[in-house]
Structures are given as C-alpha cells and as structure tokens.
N, C-alpha and C positions, 0 to 999 in steps of 0.2 A: 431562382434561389441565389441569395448571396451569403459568402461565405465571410465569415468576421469570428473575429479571434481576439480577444483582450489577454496582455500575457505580462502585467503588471505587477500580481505576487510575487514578486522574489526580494521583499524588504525583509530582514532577519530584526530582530532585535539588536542584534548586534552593531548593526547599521542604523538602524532609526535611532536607538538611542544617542548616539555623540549628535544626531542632526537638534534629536530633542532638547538635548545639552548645548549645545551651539545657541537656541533661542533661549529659553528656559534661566539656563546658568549666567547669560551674562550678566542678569537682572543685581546677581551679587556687585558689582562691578561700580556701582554705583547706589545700592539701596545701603549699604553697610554705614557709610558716610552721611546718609540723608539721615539716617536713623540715628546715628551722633550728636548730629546737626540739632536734632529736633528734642532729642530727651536726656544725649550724657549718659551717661551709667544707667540707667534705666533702660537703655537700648537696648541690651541681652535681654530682659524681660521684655521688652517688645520683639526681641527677634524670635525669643522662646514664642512666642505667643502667635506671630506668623509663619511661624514653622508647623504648629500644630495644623492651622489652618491650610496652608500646604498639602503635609500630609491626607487631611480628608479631602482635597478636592482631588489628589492624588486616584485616592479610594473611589472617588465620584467620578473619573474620569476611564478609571478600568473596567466601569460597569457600561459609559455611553463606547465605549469601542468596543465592549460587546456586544452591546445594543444597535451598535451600527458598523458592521462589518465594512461596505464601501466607503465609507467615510462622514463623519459624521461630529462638526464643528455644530457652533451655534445657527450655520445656514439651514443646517440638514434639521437638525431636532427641532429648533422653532417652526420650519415651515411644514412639518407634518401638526402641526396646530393652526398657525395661519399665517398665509404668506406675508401680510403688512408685520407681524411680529419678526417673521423670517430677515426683511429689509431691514429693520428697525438693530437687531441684533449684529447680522453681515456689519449695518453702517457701522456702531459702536466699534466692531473689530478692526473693522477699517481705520478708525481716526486712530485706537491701538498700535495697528501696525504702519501709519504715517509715524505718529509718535517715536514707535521702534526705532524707525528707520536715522530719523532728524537725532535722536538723543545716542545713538548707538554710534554713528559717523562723528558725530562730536567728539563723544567719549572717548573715540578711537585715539585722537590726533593728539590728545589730552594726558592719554596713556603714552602713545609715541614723545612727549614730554617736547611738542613739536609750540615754540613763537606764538602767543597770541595773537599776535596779529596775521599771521598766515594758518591759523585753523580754520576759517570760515570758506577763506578760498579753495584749500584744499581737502578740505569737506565736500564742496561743491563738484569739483573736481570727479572726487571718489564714486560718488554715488551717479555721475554722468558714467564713468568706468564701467560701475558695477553694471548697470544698464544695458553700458554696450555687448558685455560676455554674455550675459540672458541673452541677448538681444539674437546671438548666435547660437540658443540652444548651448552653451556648451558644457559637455557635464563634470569638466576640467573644477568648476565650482560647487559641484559639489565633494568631488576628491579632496576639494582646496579644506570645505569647514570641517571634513572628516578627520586631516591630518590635523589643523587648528588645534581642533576638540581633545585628539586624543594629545598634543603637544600644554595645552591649556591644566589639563589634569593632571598628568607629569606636576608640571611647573606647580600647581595647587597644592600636590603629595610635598617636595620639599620645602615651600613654604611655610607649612600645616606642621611639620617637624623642628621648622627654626622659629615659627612662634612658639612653642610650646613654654619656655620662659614669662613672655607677654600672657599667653593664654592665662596659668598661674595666676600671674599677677592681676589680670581681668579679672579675675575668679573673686579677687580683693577689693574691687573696686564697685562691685555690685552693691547698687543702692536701691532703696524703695522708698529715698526720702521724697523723691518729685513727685510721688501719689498722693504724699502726705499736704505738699505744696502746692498741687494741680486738681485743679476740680476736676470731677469724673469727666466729664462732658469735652471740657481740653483735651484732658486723655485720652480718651476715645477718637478724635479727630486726628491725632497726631497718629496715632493706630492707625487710620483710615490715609495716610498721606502715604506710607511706606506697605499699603498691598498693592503695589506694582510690583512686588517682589513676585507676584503672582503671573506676571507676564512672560507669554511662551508656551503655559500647558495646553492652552488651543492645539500647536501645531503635534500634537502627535494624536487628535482626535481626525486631522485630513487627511493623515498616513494609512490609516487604517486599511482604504483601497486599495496600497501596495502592499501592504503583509502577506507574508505567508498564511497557510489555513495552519493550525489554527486562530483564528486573530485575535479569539481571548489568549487565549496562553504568550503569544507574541506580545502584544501592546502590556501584559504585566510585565512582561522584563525590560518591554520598553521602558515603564513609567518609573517603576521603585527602585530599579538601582539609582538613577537622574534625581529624583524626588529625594530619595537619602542623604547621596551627596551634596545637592544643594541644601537641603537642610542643616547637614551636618556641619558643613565647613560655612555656612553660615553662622554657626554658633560659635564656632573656634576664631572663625578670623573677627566674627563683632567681639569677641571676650579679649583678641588679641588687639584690636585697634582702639580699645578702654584702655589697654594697658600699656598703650606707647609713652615714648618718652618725649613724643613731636610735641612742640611747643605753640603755642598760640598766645600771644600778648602775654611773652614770661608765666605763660600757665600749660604746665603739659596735660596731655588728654587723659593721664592716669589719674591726674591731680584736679583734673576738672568737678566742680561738683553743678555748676548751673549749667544749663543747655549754651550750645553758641549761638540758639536762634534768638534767646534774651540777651546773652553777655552784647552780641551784634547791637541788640537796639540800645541798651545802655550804652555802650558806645557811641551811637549818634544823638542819644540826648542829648550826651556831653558834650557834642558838637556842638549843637544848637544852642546851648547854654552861652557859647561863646560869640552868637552872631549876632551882628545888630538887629534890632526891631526892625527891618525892614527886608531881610533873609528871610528870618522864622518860617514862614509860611511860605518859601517856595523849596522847604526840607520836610520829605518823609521818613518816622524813624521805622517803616519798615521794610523801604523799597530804597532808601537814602534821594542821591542825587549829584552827581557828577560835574567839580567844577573845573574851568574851565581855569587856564592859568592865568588870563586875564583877571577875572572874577576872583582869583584867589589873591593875587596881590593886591587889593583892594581891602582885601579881610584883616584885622588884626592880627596879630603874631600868636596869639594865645588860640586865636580861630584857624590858623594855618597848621598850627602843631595839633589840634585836634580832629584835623581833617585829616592831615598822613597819618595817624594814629588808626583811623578807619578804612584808609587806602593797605594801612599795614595788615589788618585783622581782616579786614575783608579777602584778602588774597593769602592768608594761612585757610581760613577756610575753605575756599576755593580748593587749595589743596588736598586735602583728604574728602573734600565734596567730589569732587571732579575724578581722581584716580587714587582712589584710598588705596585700594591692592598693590599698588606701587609704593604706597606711602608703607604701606606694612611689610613689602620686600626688601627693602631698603635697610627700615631699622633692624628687623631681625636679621638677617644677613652682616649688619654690621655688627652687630652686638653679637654672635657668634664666630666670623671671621675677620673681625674688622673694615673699616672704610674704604678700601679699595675695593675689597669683594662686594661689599653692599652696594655700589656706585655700579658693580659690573651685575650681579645679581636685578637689581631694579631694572638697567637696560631691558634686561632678558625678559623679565616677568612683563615690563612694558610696552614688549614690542607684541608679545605674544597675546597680553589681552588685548590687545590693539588691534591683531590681527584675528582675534577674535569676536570682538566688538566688528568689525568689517563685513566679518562673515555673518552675525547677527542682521548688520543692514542688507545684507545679501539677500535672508530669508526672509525678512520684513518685505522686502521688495519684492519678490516673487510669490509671497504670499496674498499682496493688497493684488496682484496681478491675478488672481486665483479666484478672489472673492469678487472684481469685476468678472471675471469672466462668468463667473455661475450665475451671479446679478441677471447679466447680459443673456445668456441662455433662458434663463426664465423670463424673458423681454419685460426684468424692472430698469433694465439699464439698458442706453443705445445697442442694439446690436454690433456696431465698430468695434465695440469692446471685444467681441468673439471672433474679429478676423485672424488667422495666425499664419505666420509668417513660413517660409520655407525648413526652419526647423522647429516649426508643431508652435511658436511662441506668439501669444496673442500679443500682438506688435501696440495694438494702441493704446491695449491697457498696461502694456510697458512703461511706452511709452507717460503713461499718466501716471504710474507709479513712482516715475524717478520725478517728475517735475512737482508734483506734492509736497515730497519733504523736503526739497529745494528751496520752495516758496518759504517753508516752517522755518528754515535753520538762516534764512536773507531775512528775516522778520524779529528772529529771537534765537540765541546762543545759549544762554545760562542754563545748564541742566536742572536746577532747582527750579527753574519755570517751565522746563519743558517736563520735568516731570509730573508739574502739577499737574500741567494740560493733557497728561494722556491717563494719567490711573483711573479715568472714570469710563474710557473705553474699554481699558481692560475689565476692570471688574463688573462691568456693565453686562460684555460679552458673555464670561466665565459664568456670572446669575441668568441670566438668561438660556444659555444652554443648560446647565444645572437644574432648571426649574422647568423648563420644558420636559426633561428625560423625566423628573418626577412625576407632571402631572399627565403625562401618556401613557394612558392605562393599555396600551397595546403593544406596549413593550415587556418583554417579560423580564420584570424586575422584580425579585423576593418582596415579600411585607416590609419585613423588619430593615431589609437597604432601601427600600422607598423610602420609609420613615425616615431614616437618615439622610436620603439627600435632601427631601421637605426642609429638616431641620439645617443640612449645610447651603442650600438657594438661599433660605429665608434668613440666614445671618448674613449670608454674602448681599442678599438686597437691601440691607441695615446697613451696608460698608458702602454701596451704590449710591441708597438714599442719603447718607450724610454727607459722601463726595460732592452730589449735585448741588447739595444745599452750602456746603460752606467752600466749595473752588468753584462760584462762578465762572470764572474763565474756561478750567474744564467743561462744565455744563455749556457754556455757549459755544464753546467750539466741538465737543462731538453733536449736542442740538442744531446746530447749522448744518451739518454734514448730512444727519439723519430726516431735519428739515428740509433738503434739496435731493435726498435720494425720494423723499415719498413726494415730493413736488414731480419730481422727472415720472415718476410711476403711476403718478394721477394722468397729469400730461398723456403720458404713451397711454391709460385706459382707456381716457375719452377718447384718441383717436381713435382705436380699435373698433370701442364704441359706435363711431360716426358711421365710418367705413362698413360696420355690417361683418369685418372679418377677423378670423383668430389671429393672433401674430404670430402665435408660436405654431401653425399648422404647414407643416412643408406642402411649399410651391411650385417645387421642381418637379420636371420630369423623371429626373435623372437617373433619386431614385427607386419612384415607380417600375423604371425597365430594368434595373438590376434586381430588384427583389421578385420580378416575374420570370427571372432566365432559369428554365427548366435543366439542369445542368446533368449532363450524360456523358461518363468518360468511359472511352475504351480502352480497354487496357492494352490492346495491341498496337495503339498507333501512338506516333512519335508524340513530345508533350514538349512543350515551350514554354519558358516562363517570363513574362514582361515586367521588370522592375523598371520601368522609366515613365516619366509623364509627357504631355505632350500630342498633337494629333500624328504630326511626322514621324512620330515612335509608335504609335499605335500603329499607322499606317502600315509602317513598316513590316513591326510583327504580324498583324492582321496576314500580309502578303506570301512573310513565311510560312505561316502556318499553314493558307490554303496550297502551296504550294508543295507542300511536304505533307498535305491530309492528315496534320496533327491538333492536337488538344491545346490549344492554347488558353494559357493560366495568367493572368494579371495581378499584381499583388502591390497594394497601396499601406505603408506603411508609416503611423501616425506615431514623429516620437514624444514620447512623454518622459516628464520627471517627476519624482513624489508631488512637489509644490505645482504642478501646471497640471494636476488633477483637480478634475471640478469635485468638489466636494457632493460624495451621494453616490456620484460613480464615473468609471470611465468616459473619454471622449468617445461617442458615438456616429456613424455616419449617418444617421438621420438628420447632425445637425454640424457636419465636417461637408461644405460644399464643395470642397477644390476636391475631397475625396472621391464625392457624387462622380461631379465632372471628368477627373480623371478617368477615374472606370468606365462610368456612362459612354464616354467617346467609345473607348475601345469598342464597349458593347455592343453597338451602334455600329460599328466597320465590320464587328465579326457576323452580326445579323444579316450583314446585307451580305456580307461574301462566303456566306453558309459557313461558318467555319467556329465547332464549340468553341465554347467560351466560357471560363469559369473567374468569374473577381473576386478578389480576398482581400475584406478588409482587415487591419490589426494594427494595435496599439501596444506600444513597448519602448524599450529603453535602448534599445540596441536597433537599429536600421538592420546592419550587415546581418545580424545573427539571425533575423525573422526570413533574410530574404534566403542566405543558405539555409535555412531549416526549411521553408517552404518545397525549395528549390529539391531538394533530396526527399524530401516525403511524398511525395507525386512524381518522383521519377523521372524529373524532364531533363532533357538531354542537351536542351540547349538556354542561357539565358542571355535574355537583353539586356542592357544597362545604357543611360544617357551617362555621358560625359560631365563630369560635374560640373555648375555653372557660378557657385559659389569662390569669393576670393580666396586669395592664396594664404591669407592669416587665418579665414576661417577654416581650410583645411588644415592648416596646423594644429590650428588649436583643438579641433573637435576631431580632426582624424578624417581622413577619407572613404569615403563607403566603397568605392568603387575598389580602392587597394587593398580594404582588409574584406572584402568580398574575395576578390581574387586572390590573396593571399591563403586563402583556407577553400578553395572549390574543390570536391572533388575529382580526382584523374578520371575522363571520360566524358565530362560537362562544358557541352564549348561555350566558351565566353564573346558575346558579340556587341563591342560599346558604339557606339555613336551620339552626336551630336542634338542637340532638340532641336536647332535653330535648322540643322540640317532636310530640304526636301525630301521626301521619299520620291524615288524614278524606279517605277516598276519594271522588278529585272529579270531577264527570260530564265527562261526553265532550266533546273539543276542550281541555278545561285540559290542565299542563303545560308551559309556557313561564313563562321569570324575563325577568329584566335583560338585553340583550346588549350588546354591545360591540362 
C-alpha cells in the first residue's frame, strides 16, 4: 500500500482573485487604445458592448468551475468529447498565451516609458529573467503578482477619481455617427479586433484544483469581483481617454470625430500624392513604409514634409496605442494638480502597470508551461515535456516556453500586430471551452444555463469565425501551431501503433513494489522519518531503522503552484518517476533488511510544512534530511527547507542531516542519533 496525499486546496478567493486580475486586467492596458485606434468615439459603444460580453462568459465560466472542480480549461472540457478537439483547443491557448507573453513584455518597457531602441533587448532580457525564477520554483513570484495586483488597483482607484472631469467630458463626446458611416459588416470586424479584451479568463478555470471546497462558491468570488472591475474601469477610463486633451496632428482625442486608423491612411495618401511615379508602388497606405535618409533626400521637399507629417502622426499614435493608461495618468493628474505632479503621477502609474504587464508574462509563461505539460502527460506531446526539475518544474517545457515568445517579439514589436496575431487564440480557446461545457450532457448543467451558454459559444464562434476569415496572419499562425501539434500526435500514434504498445501504460517497476507494501505499524516501536533522496540516504536510514527495530517512514514531497498544475488534476505518482525511484529504492533496502516501511507520496506548496506535519503525525522520533544541493541564490530566494524545517521541529525530534553524495559505512551497534532539538 502506498500512502499519497494531495494537499493543494488552500487557494481562497481572495488569493486567486488579484492572480486572475494579474492576467485578465492587463488586457485593459492596451485594448483601450486599440479600441480608439479603430472607431473614435464609438469606442465606448464598443467597450459597452465587450463588456456585456464579458460579463456572460464571466457567468459561463462560474458554471465550467463548477462543472470542473479539479480544473477545468479548454484541455479538460474538450477532451471529455474528444482528444484531437482537446489538442486543437490546448494549441489555440497556447498561441494565446505565446501572444500574452510577447505583447505583455513589450507593453511593459513601453509603460516604463523606456528608449525604443532598447525595448526589444530588454524585452529579451526580461523574459530570459523571468524563466530563470520559474526555473527555481520560486514562489517569491508569485508574492511578486499578488503585491503588483493589489499595488495596480490602488493606482486604478486614484486615477478612476482624477478622471472623473475627462469621464464627463467622454460622456460628451459619444457618437453613433461611425454606424451611420460604417457598413455593419466593418463594424462588426472592428468588434471582433478588440475581444482580446477577453484574454485571461482561461486562467481561473486551472485554479480551480487549488480552491478551497467549496469551489463553486470560491471561483464566484473569484470571478465577479475581477469581471466587474475590469468591466467597469473599462468604461470609465475608454469615456476618459475620448475626453483628453492629447493632441494628434493639432486634433485632440476629445475633438476627434474619424477613427485614426483612417485619419493614418489619409495621411499616407497624401504622401504618395507627392512621390514620383516611380515610388508609388513601393508605398502601402496601410502598412506605410520606412524611408531610409538616403532615399529621402532624393524625394521632393513637398515629399519629405509629407513624410515627417506621418513619422509625426504615426508616433502620437503609437502613444496612447502603446500605453494609453499612462497617457490618461498624466493628463488627469495634471489637469487636477498640475505638471509636475502629472509628470510624477504618470512615472508611478507607469512603473506599476509595467510591473504588471511583467507579471502578466510571468503567468503567460508558466501557464504555456502547464498546457505542454498536460499535452505531454496524455503522450500528444514528447514526453521531455513532463521531465521536472528539482523544484517540481517541468524544465523543458520551460524552457520552450521562454524561447517562443522570444522568437515573436525578434520577428515583430508593434503591439497592433501582435495583437492581431493572438485574439483568434484567445477567442478560439474561450468558444471551444464554452461549447464543449454545453454540449456535455454529463454535466449537470440547468436547462435554461445550457440554453445560455449554446447561445453565448455560438456568438463567440461568430467572433472566431470572422477573426479567422478577415486576420489571416492570426489564422496562420495559431493553424501552424495547431497544424504541428496534430502532426507530432499522428507521428507518436503511428508509432505506438507499430510497436504493439500503450505509451501511456507504466513500465516501471517501481511502482508496482510500492503499491504492493503491506504496511503494518506498531505502535510501540520507535518510528523514523526519511525526508531525503538518494540511495546513500536510504541506505543509511534503512540501517537505522534495523538497528533501532523501528518503523521507518519515507516521504516524497512534490512541490506545486496553482500554474504547474496539470489541468484535470493533481501531479500523480503514477506518472512522477524521480518519485517512483525515490521511494522504490528505499523500498527495496528496507525489503531486503526486513525492516517496515511505509512511503508517502504528496503534492503541495510548502516542502517544510508537509515534512513536519508528517513528521508529527506518525510520531517519529527521529528525521533524516540531505543537505541541500541547490545554489546559494536559490536558497535565498526560495528559502531553505532544511532551516525552516528546523526552525519549527518539535522539542524531542532529533534532527539528523547528511550529505547525498555522502557513502553510507555501516556503523556498529548503539550509533544512529544526530543533533536534536
């Protein structure tokens, strides 16, 4: 019999929520400005209008975390229909959360109001960074997006106060003439460009595994406070950035009445208008083109003043495209306390969504980390993907997590293009989970909220289908992605195929002998407890134990964090080999030198706190521990197990450390005691 233990619930609402806001809310950070960009004063009507939509997937999303207690993204719900939907779904979130990661590190450096020409490097930079901290488990990151989050909101609350002037004036500037100018079918499309605003509510359907019971009642206060706010201050800051006074080609945005994604191409008509017949044609008026100052002093003087006329308008935009929430700290802060404060106020606002924007790619990145891994568990992805590292972290799919959006953001910068390229992951995901929960008659879902989500999938595959149809670039880049995940999972079928054998059927011994140990504790004899890996450490304890005719206890403890949960459910050691192996050895030493043996597996957030809770619940009197082999930064940073084990042991419990690398020399009779405390 093996003993295992998952002790993951202890995510409060209170905590999952700023993580969900951390993904979720950045979205504002940049959709405010895109939505500008695209309609002018019609933008409020457009954000009213994604907000509703919001709001019900909000609603749709507090029925799939009831419906899926352990966790329950578009992995989980697609593939209780069919695994190739399941793949097809997972990849869309993937190219999603690559997207995140690339437009989110940008945005950052953008907000830090950091040199163009040094945000691409130290982009690059960042997200190597961010890599490395996962890389050590440490959970110092997730303390980091919690303070962020509630720092982020703060800063939103006083902002959301110093517009209230601009707001007003927004309120003034609402138009529905561009319906009257815009065919439905434009409109619609321009709709479909800004539900990325929709990116982020995935991540509180994988949290679900760590809630508390109840995890309906949990995941609603997760969702609707988050879901509100973004909503709300969505509507306050698009009503307040109608109503700035920021200027764009001597026309402020309160004053603006045509989109700047036309005012832009009139602008480069105008260019064009001035080049010679032999230019014309190497100028797009919707993408431009970049001349070279060779090239420009060749041009006419009437062709050079219409070229910096577009170098000028191109980079006001840029501005409030790029960090509008800045843009809108600035003037209301000035325009309340005047220019100094506003110059000091914007710092502040921009360091902070910045640092929040960070922690977005933070979660982006341990989330694509999460979605290989589950891939890889169900053998559609290499199993390397499922290797993990000394603290619980799948090292490879880390590792491919950061080099992903690496490659995106060395290829392409412009948030306006990287956002085209990712809303059809998002909303791809979002329909596909959505539409699965409906059409799964084995969930127990009301009539009348099936009906509803039917009705909220089937608008959201409307907003799907028109993305794929009019952003090719989108459609080819999550179809590549989704193209090479079902290509690797044909590949690995046939081989399976060939060979005759299951992939996913354990091969190991290992553990076969732990789930067959008949486990028998006496309560009178002494009781040991082995927290270290290693055979020299087994050895060792093996040794005490027989020596001392006690119980000796093993305990393998697997750490986890919300995001390095496979969606569906905890890490299991059916498919944790270093787990197997660990244990298995001991097993294996204490068989031969007749001496009980009990292993305990268990998954949690805390090392130390599993091994003294063990440790005191079975009564043993004495434990092992290995010396830690990890660097000296990573014990800073993450904390030492071995010091805050011993800093909390009970009086009575002798503590005995040694080294892994260390032989075991079998020692005469009566040794066996360390240190106690």
């Amino acid at each position: 019999m093996l003993v295992t233990d998952s002790r993951p619930r202890n995510l409060r609402w209170i905590h999952a929520g700023p993580l969900l806001y951390g993904d979720w809310g950045t979205s504002r950070l940049y959709v405010l400005g895109l939505a500008f960009l695209y309609t002018a004063h019609a933008s409020v009507v457009y954000l009213a209008a994604i907000g509703l939509l919001m709001l019900a997937v909000s609603w749709a999303y507090t029925i799939i975390c009831r419906c899926f207690p352990d966790g329950g993204g578009v992995y989980t719900a697609a593939r209780q229909l069919s695994p190739t939907l399941s793949v097809v779904g997972s990849t869309l979130l993937l190219s999603g959360y690559i997207m995140t990661a690339a437009i989110s590190v940008i945005e950052a450096f953008h907000y830090f109001h950091v040199p163009h020409h040094l945000i691409l490097p130290l982009a690059v930079i960042a997200i190597i960074l961010v890599g490395g901290v996962n890389w050590l488990g440490a959970k110092s990151a997730g303390k980091f997006a919690l303070i962020i989050a509630l720092v982020a909101l703060g800063v939103s609350a006083v902002m959301a106060v110093l517009a209230i002037p601009y707001f007003l004036k927004g309120i003034e500037t609402v138009s529905f003439s561009y319906f009257l100018e815009t065919s439905p079918g434009h409109a619609w499309v321009n709709f479909t460009k800004i539900c990325l605003a929709l990116a982020g509510v995935e991540a509180v359907a994988n949290m679900t595994g760590l809630m508390k019971q109840p995890v309906d009642r949990e995941a609603k206060r997760t969702i609707w406070p988050v879901a509100i706010e973004v909503v709300g201050l969505n509507m306050v800051f698009g009503l307040a950035l109608a109503g700035l006074s920021f200027t764009i080609l001597s026309t402020s945005m309160a004053d603006m009445e045509m989109p700047d994604e036309i005012r832009l191409q009139n602008t480069r008509s105008a260019f064009i208008e001035t080049l010679p017949a032999d230019y014309e044609h190497a100028y797009s008026i919707e993408t431009g083109f970049e001349f070279t100052q060779d090239q420009l002093h060749t041009l006419p003087e009437s062709s050079i003043l219409a070229y910096q006329l577009i170098e000028e308008h191109e980079h006001a935009v840029k501005k409030y495209t790029n960090a509008s929430m800045r843009i809108i700290a600035k003037e209301t802060a000035t325009n309340a306390l005047g220019e100094s404060f506003g110059n000091i106020f914007a710092t502040i606002a921009g360091i902070t969504f910045g640092l929040l924007l960070l922690s977005a790619t933070n979660t982006a990145i341990m989330a694509m980390v999460s979605v290989f891994f589950a891939m890889a568990q169900d053998n559609e992805l290499p199993k390397a993907l499922t290797k993990l590292n000394y603290s619980g972290v799948p090292w490879v799919g880390l590792i491919v997590s950061v080099i992903l959006p690496v490659i995106v953001i060395l290829v392409e910068q412009d948030v306006t293009v990287l956002a085209s390229l990712y809303v059809l992951g998002v909303t791809g995901a979002i329909t596909v989970t959505v539409l699965s929960s409906a059409f799964n008659k084995e969930l127990e879902i009301g009539k009348l909220s099936r009906i509803f989500m039917w009705i909220s999938g089937l608008f959201l595959f409307s907003i799907s289908l028109t993305i794929a149809i009019t952003q090719p670039t989108s459609t080819m880049f999550s179809g590549t992605l989704i193209a090479l995940a079902l290509g690797v999972r044909t590949v690995r079928s046939s081989a399976a195929d060939k060979t005759g054998q299951a992939i996913d059927a354990p091969t190991t011994g290992w553990l076969k002998m732990l789930k067959g140990i008949e486990i028998s504790i006496d309560p009178d004899k002494p009781k040991i407890m082995l927290a270290a890996r290693g055979r020299y450490q087994s050895e060792y304890a093996v040794d005490v134990a027989k020596r001392r005719d006690a119980t000796l206890f093993a305990i393998f403890v697997r750490p986890i964090r919300v995001l390095d949960l496979r969606p569906g459910q905890a890490p299991r050691i059916e498919t944790d080999e270093a787990a197997q192996e660990a244990l298995g050895t001991t097993a294996m030493l204490a068989k031969e030198a007749g001496v009980s043996f009990v292993p305990i597996f268990v998954t949690s957030q805390s090392i130390a706190d599993e091994i003294l809770d063990y440790t005191v619940t079975y009564g043993c009197d004495t434990l092992i521990m290995g010396k830690s082999r990890r660097s000296v930064f990573s014990r800073k940073l993450e904390g030492d197990v071995v010091s805050q084990v011993q800093e909390s042991l009970p009086d009575g419990i002798t503590m005995i450390t040694r080294a892994a690398e260390t032989p075991h020399i079998l020692m005469p009779p009566g040794m066996g005691t360390g240190s106690s405390k």
